[in-house]
C-alpha positions as CSV (number, residue, x, y, z in Angstrom):
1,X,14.7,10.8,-12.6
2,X,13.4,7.4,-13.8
3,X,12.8,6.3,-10.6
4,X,11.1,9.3,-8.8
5,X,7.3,8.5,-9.2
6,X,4.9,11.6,-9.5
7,X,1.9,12.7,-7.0
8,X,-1.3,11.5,-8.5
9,X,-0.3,8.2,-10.4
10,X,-3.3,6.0,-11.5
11,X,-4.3,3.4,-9.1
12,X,-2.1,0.5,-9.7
13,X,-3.4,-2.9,-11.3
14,X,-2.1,-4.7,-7.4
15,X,-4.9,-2.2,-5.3
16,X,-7.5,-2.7,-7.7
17,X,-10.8,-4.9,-6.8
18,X,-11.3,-7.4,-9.1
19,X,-12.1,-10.9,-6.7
20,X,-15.5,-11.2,-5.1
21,X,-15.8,-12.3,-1.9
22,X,-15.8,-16.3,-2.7
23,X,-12.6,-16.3,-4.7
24,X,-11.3,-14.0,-2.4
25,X,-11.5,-16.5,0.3
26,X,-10.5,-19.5,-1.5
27,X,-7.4,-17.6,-2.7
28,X,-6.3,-16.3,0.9
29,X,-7.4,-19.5,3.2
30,X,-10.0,-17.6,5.0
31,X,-13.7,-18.0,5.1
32,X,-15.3,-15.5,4.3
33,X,-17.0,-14.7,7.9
34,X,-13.1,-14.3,8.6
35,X,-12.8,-11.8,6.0
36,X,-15.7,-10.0,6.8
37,X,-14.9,-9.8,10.8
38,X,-11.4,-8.7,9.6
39,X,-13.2,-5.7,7.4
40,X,-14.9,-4.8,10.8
41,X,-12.2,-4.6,12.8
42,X,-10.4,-2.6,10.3
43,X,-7.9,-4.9,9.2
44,X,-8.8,-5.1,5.6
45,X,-10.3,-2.5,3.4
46,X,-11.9,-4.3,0.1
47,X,-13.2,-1.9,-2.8
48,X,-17.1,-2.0,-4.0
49,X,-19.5,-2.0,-6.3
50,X,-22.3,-0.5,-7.0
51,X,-24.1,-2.6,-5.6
52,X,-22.2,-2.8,-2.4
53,X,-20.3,-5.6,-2.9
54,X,-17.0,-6.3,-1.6
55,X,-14.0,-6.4,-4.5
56,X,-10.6,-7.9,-2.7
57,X,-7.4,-6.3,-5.0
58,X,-3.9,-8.3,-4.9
59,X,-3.3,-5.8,-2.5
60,X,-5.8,-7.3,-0.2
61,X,-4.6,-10.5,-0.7
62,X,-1.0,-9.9,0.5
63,X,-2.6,-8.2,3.4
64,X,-4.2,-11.4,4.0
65,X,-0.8,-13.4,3.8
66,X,0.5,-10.9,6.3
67,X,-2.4,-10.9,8.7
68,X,-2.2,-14.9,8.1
69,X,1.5,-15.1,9.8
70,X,0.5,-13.1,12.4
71,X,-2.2,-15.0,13.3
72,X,0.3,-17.9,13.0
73,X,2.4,-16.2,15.6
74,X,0.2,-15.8,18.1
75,X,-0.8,-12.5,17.8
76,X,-4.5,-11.2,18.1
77,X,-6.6,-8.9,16.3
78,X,-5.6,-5.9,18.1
79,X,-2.4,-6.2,17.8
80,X,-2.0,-7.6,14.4
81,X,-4.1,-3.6,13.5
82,X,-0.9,-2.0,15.1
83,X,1.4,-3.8,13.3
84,X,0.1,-3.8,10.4
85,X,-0.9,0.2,11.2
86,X,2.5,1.0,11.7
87,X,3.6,-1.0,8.6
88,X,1.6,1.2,6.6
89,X,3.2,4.5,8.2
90,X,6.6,2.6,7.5
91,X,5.8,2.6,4.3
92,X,4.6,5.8,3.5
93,X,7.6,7.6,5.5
94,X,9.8,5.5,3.2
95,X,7.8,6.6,-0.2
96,X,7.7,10.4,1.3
97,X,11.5,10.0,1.8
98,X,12.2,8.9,-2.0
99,X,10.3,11.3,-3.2
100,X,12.5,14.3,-1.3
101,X,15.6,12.6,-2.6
102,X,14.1,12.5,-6.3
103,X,13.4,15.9,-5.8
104,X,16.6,17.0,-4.1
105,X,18.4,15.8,-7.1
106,X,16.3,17.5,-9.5
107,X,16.9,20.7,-7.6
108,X,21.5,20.2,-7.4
109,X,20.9,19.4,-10.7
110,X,18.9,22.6,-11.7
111,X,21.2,24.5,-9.6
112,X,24.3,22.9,-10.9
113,X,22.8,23.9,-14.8
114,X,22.3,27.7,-14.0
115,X,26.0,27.7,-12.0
116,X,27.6,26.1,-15.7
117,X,25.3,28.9,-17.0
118,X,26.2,31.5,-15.8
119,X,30.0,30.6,-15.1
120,X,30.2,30.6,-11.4
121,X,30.5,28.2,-8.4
């Protein structure tokens, strides 16, 4: 099942923090009030330190691009946290939904194994 990722994988590289806020901001096109307002509002969720600084990930920076052409297309901040919520939910439906398949095949495969087995059908 080389495609059928397992519960509890590392966090990839993409979702890690690793810009500070000012490089964050030059990298997306918003200032970093912007990105602050959008961490109020609930749009963005950037890792931090220990010292309470924010850390934006890749991740957060195609968040941005995303929140960025919906701003582009007229829609506001209340919306754009629907979309972007339902998105998410998309997404995770879809990964839940590969993973039954993976395991689906694992089990026809286990069950087709004990039928050769034992010599039925």
């Amino acid at each position: 099942m080389g495609g059928c990722q397992l519960p509890g994988d590392p966090v990839s590289r993409s979702a890690r923090g690793v810009y500070g806020i000012t490089v964050a901001s030059e990298l997306s096109g918003f200032d970093p009030q912007t990105l602050r307002l959008y961490e109020r509002r609930g749009l963005l969720t950037p890792a931090r330190t220990d010292g309470d600084s924010r850390r934006y990930s890749d991740a957060n920076l195609e968040r941005l691009a995303r929140i960025s052409d919906l701003v582009s297309a007229g829609v506001n901040i209340a919306g754009i946290l629907q979309i972007l919520n339902l998105e998410h939910r998309n997404t995770e439906l879809e990964s839940d939904n590969s993973q039954l398949k993976c395991e689906n095949a694992r089990l026809r495969a286990a069950e087709s194994t004990a039928r050769r087995r034992t010599g039925s059908r």
